[in-house]
C-alpha positions, -999 to 999 in steps of 0.1 A, spaced: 492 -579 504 465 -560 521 428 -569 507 411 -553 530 426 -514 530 427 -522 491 388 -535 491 377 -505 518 390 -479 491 371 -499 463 341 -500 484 344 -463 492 348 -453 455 316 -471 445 295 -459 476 303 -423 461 294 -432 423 256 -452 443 252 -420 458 257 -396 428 233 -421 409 206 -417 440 208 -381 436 205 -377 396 177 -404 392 159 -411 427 168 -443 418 198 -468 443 216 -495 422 200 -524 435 210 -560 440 193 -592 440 206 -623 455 190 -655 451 201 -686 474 184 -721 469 186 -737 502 196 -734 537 240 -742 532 251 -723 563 285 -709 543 262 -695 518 237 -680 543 265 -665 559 281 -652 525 246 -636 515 247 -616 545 275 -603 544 273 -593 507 237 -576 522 256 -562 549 281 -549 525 254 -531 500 236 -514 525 267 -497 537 276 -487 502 241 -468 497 231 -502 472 199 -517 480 196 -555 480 165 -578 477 170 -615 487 154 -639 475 158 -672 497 138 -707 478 133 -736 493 164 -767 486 137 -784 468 136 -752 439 141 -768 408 164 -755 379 131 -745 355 118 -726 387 152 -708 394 156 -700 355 120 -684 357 130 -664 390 164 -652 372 148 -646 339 123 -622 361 153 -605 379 169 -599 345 139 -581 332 128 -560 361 145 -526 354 146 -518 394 173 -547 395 209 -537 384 228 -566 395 219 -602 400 236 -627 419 232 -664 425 242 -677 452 267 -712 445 267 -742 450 232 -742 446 229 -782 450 234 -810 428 199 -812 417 204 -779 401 217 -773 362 242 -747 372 250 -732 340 217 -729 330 208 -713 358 238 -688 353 227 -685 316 190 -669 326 211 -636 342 209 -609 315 250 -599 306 243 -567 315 232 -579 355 256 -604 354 274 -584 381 295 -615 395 307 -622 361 295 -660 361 278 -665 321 293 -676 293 290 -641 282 313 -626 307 337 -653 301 340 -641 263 346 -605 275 371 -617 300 390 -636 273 387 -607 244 389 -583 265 359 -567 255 340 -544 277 318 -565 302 321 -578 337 343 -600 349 343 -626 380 347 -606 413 376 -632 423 397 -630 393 390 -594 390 398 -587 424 428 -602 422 443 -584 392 432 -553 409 455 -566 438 484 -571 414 477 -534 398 477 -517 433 514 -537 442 529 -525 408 531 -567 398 544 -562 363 529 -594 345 544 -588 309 567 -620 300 562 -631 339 552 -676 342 523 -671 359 509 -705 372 471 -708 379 459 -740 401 421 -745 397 402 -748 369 367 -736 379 344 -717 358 345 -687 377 380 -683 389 408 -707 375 395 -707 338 389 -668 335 418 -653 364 438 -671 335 423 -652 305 428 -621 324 466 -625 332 472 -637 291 457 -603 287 482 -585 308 516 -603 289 513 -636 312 528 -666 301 501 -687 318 502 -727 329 469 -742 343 472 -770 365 449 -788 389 443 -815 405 455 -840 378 485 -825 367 515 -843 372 549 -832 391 529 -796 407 556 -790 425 578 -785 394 555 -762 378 547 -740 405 587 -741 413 589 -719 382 563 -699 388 570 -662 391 533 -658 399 511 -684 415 476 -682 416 461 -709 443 424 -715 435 422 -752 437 404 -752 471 423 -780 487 439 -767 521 473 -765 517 480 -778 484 509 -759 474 539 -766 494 562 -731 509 593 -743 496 577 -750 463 573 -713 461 600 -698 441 619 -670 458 608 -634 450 578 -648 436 540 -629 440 516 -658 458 480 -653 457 457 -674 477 424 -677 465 413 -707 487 393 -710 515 394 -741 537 378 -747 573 393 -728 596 405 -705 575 432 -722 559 443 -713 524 453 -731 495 489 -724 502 514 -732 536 510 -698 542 536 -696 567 570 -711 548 555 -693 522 559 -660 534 594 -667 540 602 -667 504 572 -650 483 578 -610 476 544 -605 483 514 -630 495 477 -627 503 469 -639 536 438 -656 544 417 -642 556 422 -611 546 438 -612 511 415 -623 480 383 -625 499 375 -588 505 385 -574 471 361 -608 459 329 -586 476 345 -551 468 345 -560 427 313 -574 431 299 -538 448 319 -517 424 306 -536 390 264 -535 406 270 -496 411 284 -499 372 260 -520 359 235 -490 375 250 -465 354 252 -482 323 213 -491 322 200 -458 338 222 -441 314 246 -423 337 280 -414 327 301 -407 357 322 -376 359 
């Protein structure tokens, strides 16, 4: 499955919809991404999301704190972001360190700027499917699933990974597509079972290699959310790919539609508070 054509298209749709906001307000949807600390993935990660906004007409401001930041300072820099109405779209970089309260970090971003689909908010939205934004992961990935014609309704889809922002809610949103969903993680006994009846597997555990090719029921749709050093994947990508009907590679797969959804939903969260509807 090609992420990258698929995310290019995405990326092109909402560079249009930024520009036709620029044009009828003066106004570019504009980012902000904060990053506590120096983590070199993250750095990395930040500029490419920067890299990726300023090619789709979206201005970003960066805001880079010092690893000693603590969580009443970052809720008080969020909090700020979520009231400043030249911000659209506000992003925390994460991990953010152990030091830091995580979720109540994520809880400072205003729903309507949560543009990466992280509060507890957005989670509700996912799961009621209610309008709102959802995590760019899980979101890219069903848009991944819509653009191969991946008929979910009355399909065993098997999610591994539990996180907050991609195991729990990628879930939610194949439940809301007729899934019969199984979550499993690093505890559950016999994996290889499971995922042996999986007619969609969903690898988001982000241990390399976890799920085993021939585990990987024939015909099946295998999406492969993980990234390991040296880009690895959460799946053994290789006998995989001898029996899966479709598979993500990484890289290549999950990770560009991941920044695309993130791009699309800032442009959207621009028209929604400058009171734009698109044509």
């Amino acid at each position: 499955m090609d992420g990258t054509g698929l995310a290019t298209c995405i990326v092109e749709e909402a560079a249009a919809k930024a520009a036709e906001i620029s044009q009828r307000t003066g106004a570019a949807p504009c980012l902000a991404t904060v990053l506590v600390g120096e983590d070199p993935a993250s750095v990395t990660y930040v500029r490419m999301k920067r890299a990726r906004c300023a090619k789709a007409g979206i201005q970003s401001r960066h805001i880079g704190l010092p690893a000693a930041t603590t969580t009443a300072e970052l809720i008080d820099i969020l909090a700020g972001l979520s009231g400043d109405p030249e911000v659209h779209g506000v992003l925390l970089q994460h991990p953010c360190g152990p030091h830091i309260d995580e979720r109540a970090a994520f809880e400072a971003i205003a729903p309507e700027k949560d543009v990466d689909g992280v509060t507890m908010r957005s989670f509700a939205t996912m799961s009621f499917g209610l309008p709102g934004f959802v995590s760019c992961t899980p979101g890219g990935i069903m848009r991944l699933l819509e653009a191969y014609d991946v008929d979910l309704t009355g399909k065993q889809a098997v999610v591994v990974g539990r996180s907050a922002i991609l195991g729990k809610p990628v879930g939610m949103l194949l439940l809301a597509k007729d899934a019969t969903v199984t979550y499993c993680h690093s505890r559950t006994a016999d994996l290889s079972r499971i995922v042996q009846e999986a007619d969609v597997v969903v690898a988001a555990a982000g241990r390399p290699r976890l799920i085993r090719g021939e585990d990987i029921k024939p015909g099946a749709v295998v999406i492969d959310a993980g990234y390991n050093p040296g880009n690895v994947g959460d799946v053994d990508f290789d006998t995989a790919r001898t029996r899966a009907r479709l598979i993500t590679p990484v890289p290549g797969g999950v990770g560009p539609m991941t920044i695309a959804v993130l791009l699309a939903q800032t442009v959207n969260a621009a028209a929604n508070q400058l009171g734009i509807q698109h044509h």
